[in-house]
C-alpha positions in Angstrom: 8.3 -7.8 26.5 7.1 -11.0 28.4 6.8 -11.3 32.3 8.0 -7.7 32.6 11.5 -8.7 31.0 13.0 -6.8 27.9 13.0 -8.8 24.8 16.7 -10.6 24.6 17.4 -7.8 21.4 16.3 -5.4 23.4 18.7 -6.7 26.1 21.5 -7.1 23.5 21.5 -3.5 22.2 21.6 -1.9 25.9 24.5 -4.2 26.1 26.4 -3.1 22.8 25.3 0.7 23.3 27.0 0.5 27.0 29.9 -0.9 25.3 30.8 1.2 22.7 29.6 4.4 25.1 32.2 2.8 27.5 35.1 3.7 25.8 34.4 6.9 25.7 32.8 7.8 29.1 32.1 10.7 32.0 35.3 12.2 31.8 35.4 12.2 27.8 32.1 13.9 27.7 32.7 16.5 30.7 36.0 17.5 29.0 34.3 18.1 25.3 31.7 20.1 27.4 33.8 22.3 29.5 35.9 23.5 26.5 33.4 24.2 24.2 33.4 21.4 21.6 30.8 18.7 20.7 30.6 15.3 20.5 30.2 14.7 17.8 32.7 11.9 17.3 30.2 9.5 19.4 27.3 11.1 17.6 28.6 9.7 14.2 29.7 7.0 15.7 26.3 5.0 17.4 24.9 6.4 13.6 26.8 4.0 12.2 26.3 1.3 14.1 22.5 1.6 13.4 21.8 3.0 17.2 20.8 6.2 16.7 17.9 5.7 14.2 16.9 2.4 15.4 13.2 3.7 15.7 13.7 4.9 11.8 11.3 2.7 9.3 14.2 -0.2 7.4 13.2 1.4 4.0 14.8 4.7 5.0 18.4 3.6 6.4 16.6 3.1 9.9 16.5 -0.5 12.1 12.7 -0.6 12.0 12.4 -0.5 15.5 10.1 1.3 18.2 10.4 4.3 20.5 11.2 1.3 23.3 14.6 0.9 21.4 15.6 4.3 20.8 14.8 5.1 25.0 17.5 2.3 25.5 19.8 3.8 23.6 19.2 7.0 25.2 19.4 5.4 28.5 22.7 3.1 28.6 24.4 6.1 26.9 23.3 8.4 29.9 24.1 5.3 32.0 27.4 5.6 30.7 27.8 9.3 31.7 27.6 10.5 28.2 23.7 12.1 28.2 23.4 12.9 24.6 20.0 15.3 24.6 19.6 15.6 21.0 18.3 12.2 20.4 15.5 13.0 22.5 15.1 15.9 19.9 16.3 14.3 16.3 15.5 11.1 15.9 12.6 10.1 18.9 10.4 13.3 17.9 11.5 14.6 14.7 12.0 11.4 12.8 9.2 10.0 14.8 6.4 12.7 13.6 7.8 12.8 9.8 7.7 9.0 10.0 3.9 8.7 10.7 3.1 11.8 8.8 5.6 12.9 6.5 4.6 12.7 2.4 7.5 10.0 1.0 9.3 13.0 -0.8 10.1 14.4 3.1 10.6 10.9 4.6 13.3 10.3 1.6 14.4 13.4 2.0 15.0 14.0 5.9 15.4 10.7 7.4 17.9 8.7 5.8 20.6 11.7 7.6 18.6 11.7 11.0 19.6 8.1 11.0 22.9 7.9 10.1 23.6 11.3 12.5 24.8 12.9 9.5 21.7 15.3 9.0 20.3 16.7 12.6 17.2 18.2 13.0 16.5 20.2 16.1 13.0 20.6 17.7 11.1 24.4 18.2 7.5 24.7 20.5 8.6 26.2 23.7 7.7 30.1 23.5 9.3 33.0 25.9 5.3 34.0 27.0 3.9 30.7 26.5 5.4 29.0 28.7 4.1 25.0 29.1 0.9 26.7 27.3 1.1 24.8 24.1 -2.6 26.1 23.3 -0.9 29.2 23.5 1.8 29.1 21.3 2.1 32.6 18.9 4.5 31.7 16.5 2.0 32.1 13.1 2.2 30.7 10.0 0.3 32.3 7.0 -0.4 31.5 3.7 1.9 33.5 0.2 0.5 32.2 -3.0 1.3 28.1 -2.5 4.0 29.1 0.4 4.3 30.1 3.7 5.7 32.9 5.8 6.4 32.0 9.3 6.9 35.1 12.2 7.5 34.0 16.6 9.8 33.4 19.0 10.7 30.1 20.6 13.3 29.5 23.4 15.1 26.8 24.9 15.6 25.1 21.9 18.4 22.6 22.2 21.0 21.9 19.7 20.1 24.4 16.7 23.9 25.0 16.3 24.8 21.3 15.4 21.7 21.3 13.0 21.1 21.5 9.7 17.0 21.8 10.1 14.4 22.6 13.0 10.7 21.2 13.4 9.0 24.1 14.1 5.5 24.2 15.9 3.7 26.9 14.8 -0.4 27.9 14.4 -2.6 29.0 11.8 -6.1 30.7 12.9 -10.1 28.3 11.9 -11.6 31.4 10.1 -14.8 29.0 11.2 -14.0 28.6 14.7 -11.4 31.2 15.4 -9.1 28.4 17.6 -6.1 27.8 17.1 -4.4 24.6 15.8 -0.8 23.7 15.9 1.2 23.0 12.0 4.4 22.0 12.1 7.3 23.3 9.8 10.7 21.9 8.7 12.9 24.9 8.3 17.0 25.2 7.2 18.7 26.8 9.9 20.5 28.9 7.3 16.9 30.5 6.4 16.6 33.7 5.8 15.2 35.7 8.6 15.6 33.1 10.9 18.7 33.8 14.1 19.3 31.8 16.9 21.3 33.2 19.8 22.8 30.9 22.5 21.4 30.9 26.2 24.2 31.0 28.8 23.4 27.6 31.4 24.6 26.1 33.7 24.0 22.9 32.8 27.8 21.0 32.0 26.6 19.6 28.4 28.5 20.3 25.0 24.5 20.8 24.1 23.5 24.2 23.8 20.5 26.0 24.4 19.1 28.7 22.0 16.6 31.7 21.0 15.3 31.4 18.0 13.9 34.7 16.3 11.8 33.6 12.8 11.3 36.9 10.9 9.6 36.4 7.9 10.8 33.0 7.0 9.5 31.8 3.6 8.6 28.4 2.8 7.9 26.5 0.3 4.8 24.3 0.1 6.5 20.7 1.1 8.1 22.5 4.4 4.8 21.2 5.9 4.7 17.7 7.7 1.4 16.2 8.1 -1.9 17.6 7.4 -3.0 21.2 7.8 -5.3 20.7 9.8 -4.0 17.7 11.5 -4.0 19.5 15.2 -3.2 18.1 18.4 -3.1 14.5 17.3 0.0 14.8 14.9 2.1 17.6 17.7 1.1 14.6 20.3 2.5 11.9 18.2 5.9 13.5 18.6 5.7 14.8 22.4 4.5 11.5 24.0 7.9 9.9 22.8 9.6 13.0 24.2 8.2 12.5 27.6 9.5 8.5 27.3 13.1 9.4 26.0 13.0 12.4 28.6 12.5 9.9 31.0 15.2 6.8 29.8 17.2 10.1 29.9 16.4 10.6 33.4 17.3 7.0 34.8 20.3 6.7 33.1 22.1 9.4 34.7 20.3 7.8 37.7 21.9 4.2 37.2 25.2 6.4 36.4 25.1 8.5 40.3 24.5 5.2 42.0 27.0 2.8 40.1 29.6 5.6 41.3 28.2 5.9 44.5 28.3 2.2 45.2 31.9 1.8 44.2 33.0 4.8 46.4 31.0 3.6 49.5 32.7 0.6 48.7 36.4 1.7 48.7 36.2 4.7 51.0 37.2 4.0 54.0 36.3 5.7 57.6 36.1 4.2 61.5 37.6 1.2 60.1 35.5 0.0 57.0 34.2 0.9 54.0 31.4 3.7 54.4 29.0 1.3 52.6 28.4 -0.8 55.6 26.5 2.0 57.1 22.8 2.1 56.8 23.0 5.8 56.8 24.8 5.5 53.4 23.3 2.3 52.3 20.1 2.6 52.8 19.6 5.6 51.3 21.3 4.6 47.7 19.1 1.5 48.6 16.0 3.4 48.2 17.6 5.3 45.0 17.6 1.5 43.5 14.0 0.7 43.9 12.9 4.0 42.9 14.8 4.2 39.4 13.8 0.3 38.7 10.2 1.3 39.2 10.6 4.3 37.1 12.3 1.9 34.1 9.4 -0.2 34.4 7.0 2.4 34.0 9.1 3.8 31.1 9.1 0.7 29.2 4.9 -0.1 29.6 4.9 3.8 27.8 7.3 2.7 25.3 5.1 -0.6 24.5 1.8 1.1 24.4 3.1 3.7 22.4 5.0 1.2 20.2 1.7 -1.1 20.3 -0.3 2.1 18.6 -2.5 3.0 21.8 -1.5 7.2 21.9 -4.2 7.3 24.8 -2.7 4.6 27.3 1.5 5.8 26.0 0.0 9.5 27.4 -0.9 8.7 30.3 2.3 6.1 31.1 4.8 8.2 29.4 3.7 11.3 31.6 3.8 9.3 34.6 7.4 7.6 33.6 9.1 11.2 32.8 7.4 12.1 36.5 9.1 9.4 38.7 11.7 8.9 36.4 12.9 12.6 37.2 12.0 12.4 40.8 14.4 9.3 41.0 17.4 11.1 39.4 17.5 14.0 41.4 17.3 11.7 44.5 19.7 9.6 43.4 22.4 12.2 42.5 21.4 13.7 45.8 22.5 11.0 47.6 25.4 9.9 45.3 26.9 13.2 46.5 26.1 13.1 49.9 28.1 9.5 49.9 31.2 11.3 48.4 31.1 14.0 50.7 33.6 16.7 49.7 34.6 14.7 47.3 31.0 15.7 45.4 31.2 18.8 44.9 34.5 18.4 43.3 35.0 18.3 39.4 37.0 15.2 39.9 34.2 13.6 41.0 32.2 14.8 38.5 28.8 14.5 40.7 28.0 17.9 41.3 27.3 18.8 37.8 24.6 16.0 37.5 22.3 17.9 40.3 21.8 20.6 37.5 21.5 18.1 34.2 19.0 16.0 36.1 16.8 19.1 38.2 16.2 20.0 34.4 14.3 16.5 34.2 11.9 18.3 36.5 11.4 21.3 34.2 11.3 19.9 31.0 10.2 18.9 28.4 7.1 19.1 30.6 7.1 20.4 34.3 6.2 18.0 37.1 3.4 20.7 37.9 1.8 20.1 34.7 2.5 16.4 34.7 0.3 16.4 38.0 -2.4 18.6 36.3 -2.3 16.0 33.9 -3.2 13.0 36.1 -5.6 14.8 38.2 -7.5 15.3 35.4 -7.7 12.5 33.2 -6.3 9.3 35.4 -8.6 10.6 38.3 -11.6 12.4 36.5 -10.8 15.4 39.3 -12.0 19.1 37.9 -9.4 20.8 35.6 -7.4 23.3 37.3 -5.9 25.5 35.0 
C-alpha cells in the first residue's frame, strides 16, 4: 500500500473476485440458504481460481499472499451478497496458524486441500460457560502414552458439517504454575467420540452453526500444531486475522446494503422524484459511506501490520477495524431498509435478512464489549475491568 491506496494486484483481485461472485449473486446465495443446501459450487469454484488460499505459502498450492488478500476476497464476495463465513474460519485462521506453526508433515498434509476448497477445516474455542473467557476455556487435553485424549464442549462452531477436520483449542494444566495454557488440536470430524449437533438460527446462511461434544477423542501425537507450550502467542496468531476477515466480512455486506439502497432511492419514485433527492434518505446512506470507507481503511492498516509481522500493532488495529467495521454494517443495513420501506422487510428485497447476518458482527468472533475492554486497557493504559 502507498498513499493509503491498495496495491494495483490487490486492486485487480477485488476486481476478478467481484466478477466471478457476480454471476452468481444475492438471490443465488439466499435460495441455496433457504432450502437447505450449500454452496458449495462457488466454494470450489474461487479454490480454483487461486482466491480462496491466496494467503496459503506458493510451496503448498497457495498464492503466497497475506491476510490483506484473503480479507478482499472475503469482502468483494460479501459485497456481492454471497458472505461465505467459512473463509474467515478455513483458510484466514486455520491455514494461517498451521502455516507459521505447523511441522512440514501437517503443512503438506492439511493445506494443499484448504487451498484448493477441497479439504475444509472448521475452527473450535468458543465454550457454552466460557463465554468470550478464552482464559477460561475447559476443554482438556491429557497425555496416553505418546497420544492425547481430548474431553469439552464448544459451541457456535460454524461449518463442522461441510468439514473434513476442526482446529480445536483446548488446555493442558503447568504442574509448576498450575495456569492454564491453550494447545491446539486438528481433529477428523468422523473421530470417535466426537458429535456435533446443529444450532437452529436465524441467520439466512447455507452456514450452519454447531455443538460439538468431544468424549474421549484420541489422538495421535502429530494432531498437535505448534508447540506445547506455545500459549497465547500461537492461539493469537490465528484470532487477530479472524478479527480482520470478521471485519472485511462486515463491510462487504455494508457496500452490498448501500449499492442496493442507492439504486432504489434512485428509481423509486414518490412526490414527483426519485426518493434519493431527499436529504432525509440521502444523507443518511451518505453517512453509511464515510463510515464503512473509514472502517476499510482501518481494516487494511490491520491487515498490513499483521502482514508486515508486528502481532502487537495488527491487535490493536484489527480489534478496532472488526469494532467500526460492525458498527458501520448494521447502520448501513439499517438505513438501506429504511430507504426501501415495506419493500425491506420483504424477501424480495432481500434486506431484512442482512439486519441479523451483520448484528452477528457485533457478537462475534469477539463482542464489541470486549473489543472496548480491550482498548481501554491497552490503547489508553486505563485500569483493567474485568
Amino acid at each position: 500500500m502507498t498513499n493509503y491506496t491498495e496495491s494495483q494486484e490487490r486492486q485487480a483481485l477485488r476486481r476478478e473476485v467481484a466478477k466471478l461472485a457476480g454471476t452468481y449473486g444475492r438471490e443465488w446465495f439466499t435460495e441455496k440458504a433457504r432450502s437447505g443446501e450449500k454452496t458449495t459450487e462457488l466454494w470450489l469454484e474461487i479454490g480454483r481460481n487461486g482466491y480462496l488460499g491466496i494467503n496459503i505459502p506458493e510451496e503448498y498450492g497457495g498464492g503466497g499472499g497475506g491476510i490483506g488478500d484473503i480479507a478482499a476476497v472475503c469482502e468483494e464476495l460479501a459485497a456481492q451478497g454471497c458472505p461465505l463465513l467459512l473463509m474467515v474460519v478455513s483458510p484466514a485462521i486455520c491455514g494461517t496458524i498451521i502455516s507459521r506453526f505447523g511441522t512440514q508433515e501437517q503443512k503438506t498434509r492439511w493445506l494443499p486441500g484448504i487451498a484448493d476448497g477441497t479439504s475444509t477445516m472448521a475452527f473450535a474455542i468458543t465454550e457454552p460457560d466460557a463465554g468470550t473467557n478464552t482464559h477460561n476455556i475447559s476443554t482438556t487435553a491429557r497425555r496416553d502414552g505418546d497420544g492425547w485424549v481430548l474431553n469439552g464442549r464448544k459451541i457456535y462452531i460454524s461449518g463442522v458439517d461441510e468439514s473434513d477436520h476442526v482446529l480445536v483449542v483446548a488446555r493442558t494444566e503447568d504442574a509448576r504454575t498450575g495456569q492454564v495454557k491453550p494447545v491446539l488440536f486438528v481433529v477428523p470430524t468422523d473421530a470417535e467420540g466426537l458429535e456435533y449437533r446443529p444450532i437452529a438460527m436465524e441467520i439466512v446462511s447455507p452456514e450452519l452453526q454447531f455443538q460439538l461434544f468431544i468424549d474421549d477423542v484420541r489422538l495421535p501425537p502429530d494432531a498437535l500444531v505448534g508447540d506445547e507450550d506455545g500459549g497465547l502467542v500461537q492461539l493469537f496468531a490465528g484470532l487477530n486475522p479472524e478479527r480482520i476477515m470478521a471485519a472485511s466480512f462486515s463491510t462487504g455486506l455494508a457496500r452490498f446494503a448501500l449499492d442496493r439502497a442507492a439504486s432504489y432511492a434512485q428509481e423509486r419514485t414518490v412526490f414527483g422524484g426519485p426518493i434519493g433527492t431527499h436529504q432525509a434518505i440521502a444523507h443518511p446512506l451518505a453517512q453509511s459511506k464515510i463510515e464503512v470507507e473509514l472502517a476499510r481503511l482501518m481494516t487494511q492498516k490491520a491487515a498490513a501490520l499483521y502482514d508486515a509481522g508486528d502481532d502487537a500493532g495488527a491487535g490493536e488495529a484489527a480489534n478496532m477495524a472488526k469494532y467500526a467495521a460492525a458498527e458501520a454494517a448494521c447502520d448501513a443495513v439499517d438505513r438501506a431498509v429504511q430507504t426501501h420501506g415495506g419493500n425491506g422487510i420483504t424477501q424480495e428485497y432481500g434486506m431484512a435478512g442482512l439486519l441479523v447476518a451483520t448484528r452477528a458482527g457485533r457478537i462475534a468472533p469477539v463482542s464489541r464489549e470486549m473489543i472496548l475492554n480491550y482498548v481501554a486497557l491497552h490503547s489508553l493504559g486505563l485500569p483493567k475491568s474485568y
